[in-house]
DOVEX-88047 format. One record per atom (N, C-alpha, C): residue in three letters; z, y, x. Coordinates in steps of 0.05 Angstrom, whole numbers, plus 5000, padded with zeros to 4 digits. Each point is the difference from the previous one (the first is absolute). Layout:
BEGIN
ALAZYX/...
END
This chain:
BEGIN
UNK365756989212/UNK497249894999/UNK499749824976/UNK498150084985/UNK500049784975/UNK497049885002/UNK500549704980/UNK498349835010/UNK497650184978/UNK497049785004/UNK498150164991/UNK499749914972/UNK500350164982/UNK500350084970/UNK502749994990/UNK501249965013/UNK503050054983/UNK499850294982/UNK498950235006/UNK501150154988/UNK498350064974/UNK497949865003/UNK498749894973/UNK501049824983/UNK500949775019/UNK501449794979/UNK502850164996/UNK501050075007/UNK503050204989/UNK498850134973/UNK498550215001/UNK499150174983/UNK499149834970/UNK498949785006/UNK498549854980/UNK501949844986/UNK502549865012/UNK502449964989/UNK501950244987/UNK499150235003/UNK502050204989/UNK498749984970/UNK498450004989/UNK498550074978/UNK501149984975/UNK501949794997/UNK502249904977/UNK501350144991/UNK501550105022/UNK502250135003/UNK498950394999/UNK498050075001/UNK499150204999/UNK498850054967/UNK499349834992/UNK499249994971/UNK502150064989/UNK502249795005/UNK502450064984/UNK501250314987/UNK499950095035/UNK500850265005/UNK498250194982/UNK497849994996/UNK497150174983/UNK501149994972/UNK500949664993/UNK500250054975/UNK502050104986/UNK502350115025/UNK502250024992/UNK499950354994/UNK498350125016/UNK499650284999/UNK498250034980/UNK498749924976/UNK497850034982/UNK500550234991/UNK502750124993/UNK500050244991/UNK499450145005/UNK500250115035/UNK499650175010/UNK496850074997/UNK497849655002/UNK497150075000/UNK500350044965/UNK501350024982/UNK499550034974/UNK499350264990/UNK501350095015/UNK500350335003/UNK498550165009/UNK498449895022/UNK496950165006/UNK499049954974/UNK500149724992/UNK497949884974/UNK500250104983/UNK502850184994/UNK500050134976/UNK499750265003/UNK498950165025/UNK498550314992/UNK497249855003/UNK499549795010/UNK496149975001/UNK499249894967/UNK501449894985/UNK500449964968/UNK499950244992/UNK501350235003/UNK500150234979/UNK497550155011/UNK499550015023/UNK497950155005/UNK497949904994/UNK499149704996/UNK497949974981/UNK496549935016/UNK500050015024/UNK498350015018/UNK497449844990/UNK497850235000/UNK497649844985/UNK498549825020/UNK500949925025/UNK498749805021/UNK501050045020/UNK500349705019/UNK501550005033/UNK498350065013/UNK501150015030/UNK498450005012/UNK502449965033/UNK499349785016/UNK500849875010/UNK499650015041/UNK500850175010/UNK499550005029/UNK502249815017/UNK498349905011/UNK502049855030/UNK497649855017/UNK501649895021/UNK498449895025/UNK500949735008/UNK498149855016/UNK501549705007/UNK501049854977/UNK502149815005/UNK501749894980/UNK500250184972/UNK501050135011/UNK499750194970/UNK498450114986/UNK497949975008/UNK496950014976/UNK500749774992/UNK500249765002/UNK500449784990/UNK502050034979/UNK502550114999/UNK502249974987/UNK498350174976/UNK498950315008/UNK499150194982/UNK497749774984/UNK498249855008/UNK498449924986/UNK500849774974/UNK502749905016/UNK501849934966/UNK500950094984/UNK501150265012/UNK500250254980/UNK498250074982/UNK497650015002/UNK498050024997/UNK499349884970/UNK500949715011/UNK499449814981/UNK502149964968/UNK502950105021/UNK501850114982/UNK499950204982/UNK499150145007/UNK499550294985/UNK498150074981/UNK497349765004/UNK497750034984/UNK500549724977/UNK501449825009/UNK501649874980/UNK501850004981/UNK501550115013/UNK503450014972/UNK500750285005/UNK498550305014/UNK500250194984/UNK497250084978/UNK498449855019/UNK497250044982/UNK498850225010/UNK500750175031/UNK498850244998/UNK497549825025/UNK498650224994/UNK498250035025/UNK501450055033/UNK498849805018/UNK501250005027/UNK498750065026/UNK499950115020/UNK497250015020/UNK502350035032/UNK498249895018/UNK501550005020/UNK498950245016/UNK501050195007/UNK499150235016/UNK498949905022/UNK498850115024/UNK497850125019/UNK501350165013/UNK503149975017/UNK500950265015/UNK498150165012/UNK497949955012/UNK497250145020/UNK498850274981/UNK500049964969/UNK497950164984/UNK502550264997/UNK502749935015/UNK501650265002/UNK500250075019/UNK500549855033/UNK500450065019/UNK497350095012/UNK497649844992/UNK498950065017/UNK497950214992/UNK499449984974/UNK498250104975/UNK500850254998/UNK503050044993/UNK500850284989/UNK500549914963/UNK498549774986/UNK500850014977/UNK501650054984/UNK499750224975/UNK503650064989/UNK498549974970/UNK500149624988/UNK500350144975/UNK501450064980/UNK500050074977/UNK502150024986/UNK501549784994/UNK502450075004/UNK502049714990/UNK502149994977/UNK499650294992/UNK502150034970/UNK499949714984/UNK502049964992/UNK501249764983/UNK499049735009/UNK500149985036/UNK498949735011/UNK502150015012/UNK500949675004/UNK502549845013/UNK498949965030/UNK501550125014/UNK498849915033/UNK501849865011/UNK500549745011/UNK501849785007/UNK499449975027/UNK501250075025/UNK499150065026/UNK502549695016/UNK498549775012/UNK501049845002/UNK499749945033/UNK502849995011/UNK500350015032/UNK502349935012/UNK499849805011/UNK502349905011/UNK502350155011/UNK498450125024/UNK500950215015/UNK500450314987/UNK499150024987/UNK499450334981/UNK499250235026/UNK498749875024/UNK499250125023/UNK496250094999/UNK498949864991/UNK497650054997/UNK498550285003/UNK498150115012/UNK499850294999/UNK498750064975/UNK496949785000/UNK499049994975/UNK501450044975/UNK501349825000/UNK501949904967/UNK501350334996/UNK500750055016/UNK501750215002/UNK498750314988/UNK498049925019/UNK498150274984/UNK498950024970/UNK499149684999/UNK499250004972/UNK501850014979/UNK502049895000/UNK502449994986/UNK500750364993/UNK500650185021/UNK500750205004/UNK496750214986/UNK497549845002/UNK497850184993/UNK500249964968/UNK500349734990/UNK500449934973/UNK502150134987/UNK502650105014/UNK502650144981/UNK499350184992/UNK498050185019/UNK498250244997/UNK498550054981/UNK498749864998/UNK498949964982/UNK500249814963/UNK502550025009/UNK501350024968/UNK501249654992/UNK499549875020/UNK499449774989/UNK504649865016/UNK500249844977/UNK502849965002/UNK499949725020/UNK501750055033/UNK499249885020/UNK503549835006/UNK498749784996/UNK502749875012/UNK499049775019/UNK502650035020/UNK500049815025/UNK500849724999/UNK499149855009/UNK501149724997/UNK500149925029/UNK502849995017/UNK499749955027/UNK503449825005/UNK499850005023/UNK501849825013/UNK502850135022/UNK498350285005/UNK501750235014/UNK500950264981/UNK501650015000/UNK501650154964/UNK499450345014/UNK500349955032/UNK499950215019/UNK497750155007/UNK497049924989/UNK498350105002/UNK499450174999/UNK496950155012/UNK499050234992/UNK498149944969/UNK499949724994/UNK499449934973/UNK500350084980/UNK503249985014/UNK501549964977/UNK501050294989/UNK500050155020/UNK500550294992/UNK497550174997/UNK498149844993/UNK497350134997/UNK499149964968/UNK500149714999/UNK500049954969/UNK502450114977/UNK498950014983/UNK502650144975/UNK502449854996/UNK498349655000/UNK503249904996/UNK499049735015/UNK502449825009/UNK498449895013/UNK503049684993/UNK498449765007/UNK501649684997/UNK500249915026/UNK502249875016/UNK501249945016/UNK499349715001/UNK499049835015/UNK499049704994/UNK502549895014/UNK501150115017/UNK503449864998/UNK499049745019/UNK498549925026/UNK499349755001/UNK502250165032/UNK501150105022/UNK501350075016/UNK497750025016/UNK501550085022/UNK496249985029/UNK499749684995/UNK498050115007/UNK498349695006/UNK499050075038/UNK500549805017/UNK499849995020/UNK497049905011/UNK499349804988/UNK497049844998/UNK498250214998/UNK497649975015/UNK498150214993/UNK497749854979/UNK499549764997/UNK499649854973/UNK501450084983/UNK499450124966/UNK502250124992/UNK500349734976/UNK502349984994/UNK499849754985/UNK502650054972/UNK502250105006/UNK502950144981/UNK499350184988/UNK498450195010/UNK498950384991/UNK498049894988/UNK498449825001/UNK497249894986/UNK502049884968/UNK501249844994/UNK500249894979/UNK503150184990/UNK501350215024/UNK501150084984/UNK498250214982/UNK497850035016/UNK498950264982/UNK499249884974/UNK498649794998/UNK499149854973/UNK502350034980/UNK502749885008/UNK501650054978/UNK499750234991/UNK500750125026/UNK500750394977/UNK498950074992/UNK496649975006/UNK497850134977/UNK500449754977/UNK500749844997/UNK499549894974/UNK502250024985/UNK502550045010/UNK503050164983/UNK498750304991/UNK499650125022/UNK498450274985/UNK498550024981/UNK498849854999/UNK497249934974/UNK500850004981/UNK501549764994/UNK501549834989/UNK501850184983/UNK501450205017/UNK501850134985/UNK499150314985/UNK497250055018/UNK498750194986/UNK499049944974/UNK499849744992/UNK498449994970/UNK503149854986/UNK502750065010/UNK501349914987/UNK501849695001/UNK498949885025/UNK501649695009/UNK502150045012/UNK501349754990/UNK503349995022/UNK499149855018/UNK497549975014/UNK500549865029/UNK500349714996/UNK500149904973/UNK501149654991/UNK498849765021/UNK498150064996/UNK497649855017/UNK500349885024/UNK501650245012/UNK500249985029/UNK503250015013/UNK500949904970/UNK503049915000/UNK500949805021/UNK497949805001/UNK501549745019/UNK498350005023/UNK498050185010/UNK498550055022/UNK502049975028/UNK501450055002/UNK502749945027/UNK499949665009/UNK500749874981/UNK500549704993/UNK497649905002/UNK497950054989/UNK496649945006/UNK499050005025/UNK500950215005/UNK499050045028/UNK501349835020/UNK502049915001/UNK501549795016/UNK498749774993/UNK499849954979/UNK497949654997/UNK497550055008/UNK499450274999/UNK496550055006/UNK499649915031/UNK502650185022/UNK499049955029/UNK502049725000/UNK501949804990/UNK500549805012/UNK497749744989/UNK498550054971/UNK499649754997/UNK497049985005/UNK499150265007/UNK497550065011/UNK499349925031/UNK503249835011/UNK499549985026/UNK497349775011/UNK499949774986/UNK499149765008/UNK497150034994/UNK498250194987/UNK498750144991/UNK499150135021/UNK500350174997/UNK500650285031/UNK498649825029/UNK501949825009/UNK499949875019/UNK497049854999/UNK499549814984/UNK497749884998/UNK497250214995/UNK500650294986/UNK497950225013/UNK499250095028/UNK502350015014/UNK500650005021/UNK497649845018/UNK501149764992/UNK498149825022/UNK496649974989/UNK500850104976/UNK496550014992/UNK498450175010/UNK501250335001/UNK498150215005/UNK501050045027/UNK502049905020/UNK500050025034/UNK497850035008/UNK498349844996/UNK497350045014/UNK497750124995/UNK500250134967/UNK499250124982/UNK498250155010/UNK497050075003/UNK498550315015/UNK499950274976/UNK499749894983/UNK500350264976/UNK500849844976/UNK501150134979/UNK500550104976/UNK500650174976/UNK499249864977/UNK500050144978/UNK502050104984/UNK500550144987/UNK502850004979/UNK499050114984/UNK500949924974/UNK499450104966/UNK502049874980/UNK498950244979/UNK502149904973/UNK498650334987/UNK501349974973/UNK499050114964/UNK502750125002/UNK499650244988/UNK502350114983/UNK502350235023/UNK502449904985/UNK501950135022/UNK500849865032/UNK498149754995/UNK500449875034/UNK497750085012/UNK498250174991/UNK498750105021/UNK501150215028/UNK502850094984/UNK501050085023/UNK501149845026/UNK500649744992/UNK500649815013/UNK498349835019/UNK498249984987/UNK497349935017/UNK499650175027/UNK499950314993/UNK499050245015/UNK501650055025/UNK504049934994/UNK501250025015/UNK500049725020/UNK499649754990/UNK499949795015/UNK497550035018/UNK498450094998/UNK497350055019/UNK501150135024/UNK500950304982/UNK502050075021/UNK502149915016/UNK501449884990/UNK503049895019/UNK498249815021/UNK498549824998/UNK498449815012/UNK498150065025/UNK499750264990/UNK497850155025/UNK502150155012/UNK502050234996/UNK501049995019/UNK502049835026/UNK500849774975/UNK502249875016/UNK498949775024/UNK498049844982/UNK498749775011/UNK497850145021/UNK498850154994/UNK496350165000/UNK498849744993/UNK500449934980/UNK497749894980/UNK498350014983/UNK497950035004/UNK498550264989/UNK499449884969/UNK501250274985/UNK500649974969/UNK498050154993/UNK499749914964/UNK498550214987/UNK500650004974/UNK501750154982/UNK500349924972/UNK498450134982/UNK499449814977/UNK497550044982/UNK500849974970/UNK500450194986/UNK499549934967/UNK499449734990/UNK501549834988/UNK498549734989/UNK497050064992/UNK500250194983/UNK497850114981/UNK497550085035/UNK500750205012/UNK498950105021/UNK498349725013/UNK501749795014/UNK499549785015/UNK497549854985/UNK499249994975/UNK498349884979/UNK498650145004/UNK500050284999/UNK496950124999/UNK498350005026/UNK500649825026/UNK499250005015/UNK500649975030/UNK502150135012/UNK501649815021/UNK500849744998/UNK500349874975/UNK500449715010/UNK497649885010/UNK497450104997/UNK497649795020/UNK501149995034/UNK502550155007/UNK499749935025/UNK502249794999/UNK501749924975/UNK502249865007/UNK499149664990/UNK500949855034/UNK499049735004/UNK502249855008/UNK499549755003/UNK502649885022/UNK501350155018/UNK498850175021/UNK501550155018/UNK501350134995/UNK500350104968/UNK501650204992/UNK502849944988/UNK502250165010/UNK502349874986/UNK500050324982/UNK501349904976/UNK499750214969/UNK502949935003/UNK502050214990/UNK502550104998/UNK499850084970/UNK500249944975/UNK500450014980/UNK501850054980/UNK500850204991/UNK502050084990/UNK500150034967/UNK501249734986/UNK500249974967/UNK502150054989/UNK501850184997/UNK502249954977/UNK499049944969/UNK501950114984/UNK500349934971/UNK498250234983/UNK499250014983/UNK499150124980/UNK496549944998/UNK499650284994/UNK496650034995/UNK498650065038/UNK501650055018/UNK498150075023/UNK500149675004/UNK502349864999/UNK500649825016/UNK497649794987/UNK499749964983/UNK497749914978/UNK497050125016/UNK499850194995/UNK497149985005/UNK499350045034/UNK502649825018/UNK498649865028/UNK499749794997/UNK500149814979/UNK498449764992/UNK497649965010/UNK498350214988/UNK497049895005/UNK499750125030/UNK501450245019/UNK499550045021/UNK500849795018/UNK503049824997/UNK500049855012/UNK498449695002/UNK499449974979/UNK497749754993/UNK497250085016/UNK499750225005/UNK497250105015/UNK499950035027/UNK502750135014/UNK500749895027/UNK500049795007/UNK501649744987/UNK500449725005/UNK497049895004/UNK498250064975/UNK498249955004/UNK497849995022/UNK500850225013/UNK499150035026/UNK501349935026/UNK502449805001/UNK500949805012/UNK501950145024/UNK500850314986/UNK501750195009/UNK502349815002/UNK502050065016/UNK503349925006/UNK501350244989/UNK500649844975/UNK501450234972/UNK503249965006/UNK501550295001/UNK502449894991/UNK501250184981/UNK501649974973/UNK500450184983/UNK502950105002/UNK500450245007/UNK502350044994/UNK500650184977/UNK502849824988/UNK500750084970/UNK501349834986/UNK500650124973/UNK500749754980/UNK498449894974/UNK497550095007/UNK497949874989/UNK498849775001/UNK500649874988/UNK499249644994/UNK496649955009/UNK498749865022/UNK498049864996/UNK499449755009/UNK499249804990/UNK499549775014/UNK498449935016/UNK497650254998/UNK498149925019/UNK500150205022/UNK502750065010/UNK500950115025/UNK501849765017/UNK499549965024/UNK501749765007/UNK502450195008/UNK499750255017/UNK502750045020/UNK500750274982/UNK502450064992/UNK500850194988/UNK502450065014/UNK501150284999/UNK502250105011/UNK501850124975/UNK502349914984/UNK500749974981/UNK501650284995/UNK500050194978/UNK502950124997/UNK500450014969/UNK502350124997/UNK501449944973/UNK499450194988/UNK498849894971/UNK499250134976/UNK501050154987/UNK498250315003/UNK501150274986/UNK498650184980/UNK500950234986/UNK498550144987/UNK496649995021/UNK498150084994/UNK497449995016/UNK500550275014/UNK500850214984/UNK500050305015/UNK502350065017/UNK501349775013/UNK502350035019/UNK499549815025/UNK497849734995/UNK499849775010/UNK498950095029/UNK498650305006/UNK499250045031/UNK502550035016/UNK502150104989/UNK502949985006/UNK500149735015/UNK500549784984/UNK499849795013/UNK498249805024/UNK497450124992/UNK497649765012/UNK499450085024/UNK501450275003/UNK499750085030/UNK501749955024/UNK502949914987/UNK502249875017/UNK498149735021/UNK499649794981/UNK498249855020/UNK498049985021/UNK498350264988/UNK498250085019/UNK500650115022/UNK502650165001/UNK501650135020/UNK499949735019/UNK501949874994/UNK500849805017/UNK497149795011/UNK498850024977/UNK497449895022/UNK498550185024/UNK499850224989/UNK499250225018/UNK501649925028/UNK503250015003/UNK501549955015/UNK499249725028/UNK501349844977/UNK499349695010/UNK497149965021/UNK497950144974/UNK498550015018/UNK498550125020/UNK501150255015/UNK499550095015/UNK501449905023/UNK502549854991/UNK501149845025/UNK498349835009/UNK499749794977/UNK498349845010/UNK498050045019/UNK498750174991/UNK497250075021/UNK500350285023/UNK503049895004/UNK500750135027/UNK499550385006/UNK501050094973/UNK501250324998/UNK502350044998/UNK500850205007/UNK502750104987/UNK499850274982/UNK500549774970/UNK499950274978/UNK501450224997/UNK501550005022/UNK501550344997/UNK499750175019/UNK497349895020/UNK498850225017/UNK497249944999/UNK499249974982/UNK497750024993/UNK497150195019/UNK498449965003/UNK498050155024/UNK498950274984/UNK501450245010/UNK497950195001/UNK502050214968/UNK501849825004/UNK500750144967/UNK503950125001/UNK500050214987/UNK503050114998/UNK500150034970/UNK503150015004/UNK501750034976/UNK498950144982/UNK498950275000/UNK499250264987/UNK497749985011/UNK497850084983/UNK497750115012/UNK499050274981/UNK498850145016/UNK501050294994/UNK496150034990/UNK499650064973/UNK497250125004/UNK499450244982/UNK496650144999/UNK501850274994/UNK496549934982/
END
């Protein structure tokens, strides 16, 4: 009998030690990277579900950044349900799934090889029908995950798409050299932090989450982790998005989950967060982006910008956690929800 979230908090402590392990295998993801290099692919294109649209949508960000190509996130429905076949000669299809169980993923992945387009798997089960569906496929190496919150398969997938990237235009992975060690100061010194979120949003009736750049994936998944673990009803929004108009509903009642790292995204949540505050929102930023006119921040340690969702999501995990105890759930039986969910 285990108590309620252990196997979340287990999972969320593995994460160090699973990086390690990622970075130690780079070759093996170098080596997809080096037939998707020669083949030259004139645009991605990106399917997955849950958590892993999230991971795909940093890919996303990866791909339209430091390879420079064009990126789009597929629509499994316009194959499953549509019949759509279009041409995919010299397009990269990156099919991203924990499980590599999906029926959807599966079809499209399998409709896309068909159609000419060079299809690789990014999953967690090496054993898949994924995996033997796509041409070539990356192993995220995170072991089962027991938790039906996915929290190890979530940031192990971030690494491996950004070693893949990374090594498709030619990187040794440098960046994300000391990510193991990071990540241990990220969930220990993030504790006292964490905790005082805790007692802020316990009573919380809804909130917001946002951020610019490559933490928009971070934002998207914290909405997520929050709604299923706590049921606190989330909603994540584009910094840029939240300005053009959803922030008229955000007031005091609202607690905003804010997500700043380093670079140019982390920069231009400046003026988003100065406009929430303004509206007497309960801001808290997580990241390692400097502001003073944020009182409560949840701190982690400063990285390349295009690796930093790697990190800013360790804390959120554990708030996710914490606080669904608090307000009397147990995050690893969550209502209404399983391990796999199967859609077509």
């Amino acid at each position: 009998m285990t108590s309620p979230g252990e196997r979340m908090r287990a999972e969320i402590d593995q994460q160090p030690r699973i990086f390690a392990d990622l970075l130690a295998a780079r070759e093996q993801i170098a080596a997809v990277a080096a037939t998707i290099a020669e083949r030259k692919p004139r645009f991605a294109l990106l399917a997955a579900r849950g958590s892993s649209d999230h991971a795909a949508l940093y890919a996303k960000y990866l791909i339209e950044v430091l390879l420079e190509l064009p990126a789009g996130l597929v629509s499994p429905s316009t194959t499953t349900l549509y019949g759509a076949r279009p041409d995919l000669t010299d397009v990269l299809l990156l099919t991203v799934s924990q499980s590599g169980g999906s029926p959807d993923l599966i079809e499209v992945t399998a409709a896309a090889r068909r159609r000419g387009a060079t299809t690789v798997a990014v999953t967690n089960t090496a054993d898949s029908t994924l995996n033997s569906t796509a041409e070539l496929s990356v192993d995220i190496r995170a072991g089962q995950e027991r938790a039906v919150a996915a929290t190890k398969t979530y940031s192990a997938t971030l690494l491996t798409l950004y070693l893949l990237v990374d090594a498709v235009r030619g990187g040794t992975g440098r960046d994300a050299a000391e990510l193991p060690e990071q990540a241990s100061d990220a969930l220990r010194d993030s504790e006292p932090a964490v905790a005082a979120a805790v007692r802020r949003y316990r009573f919380a009736e809804r909130l917001v989450t946002t951020a610019r750049g490559y933490s928009l994936a971070t934002a998207a998944e914290a909405a997520l982790k929050l709604a299923e673990t706590s049921y606190l009803p989330a909603r994540s929004y584009s910094g840029a998005d939240l300005l053009h108009g959803p922030v008229a509903a955000v007031d005091s009642e609202t607690a905003v989950l804010a997500v700043r790292g380093p670079g140019e995204g982390g920069e231009a949540m400046r003026e988003v967060l100065s406009a929430v505050a303004e509206r007497g929102a309960d801001v808290c930023a997580v990241g390692s982006g400097d502001d003073d006119s944020i009182a409560h921040r949840i701190p982690v340690p400063d990285c390349a910008e295009e690796i930093a969702p790697v990190l800013e999501i360790l804390p959120v995990q554990r708030l996710a956690l914490d606080l669904a105890l608090a307000r009397g759930v147990d995050p690893d039986q969550p209502r209404g929800l399983s391990k796999i969910t199967r859609t077509r």
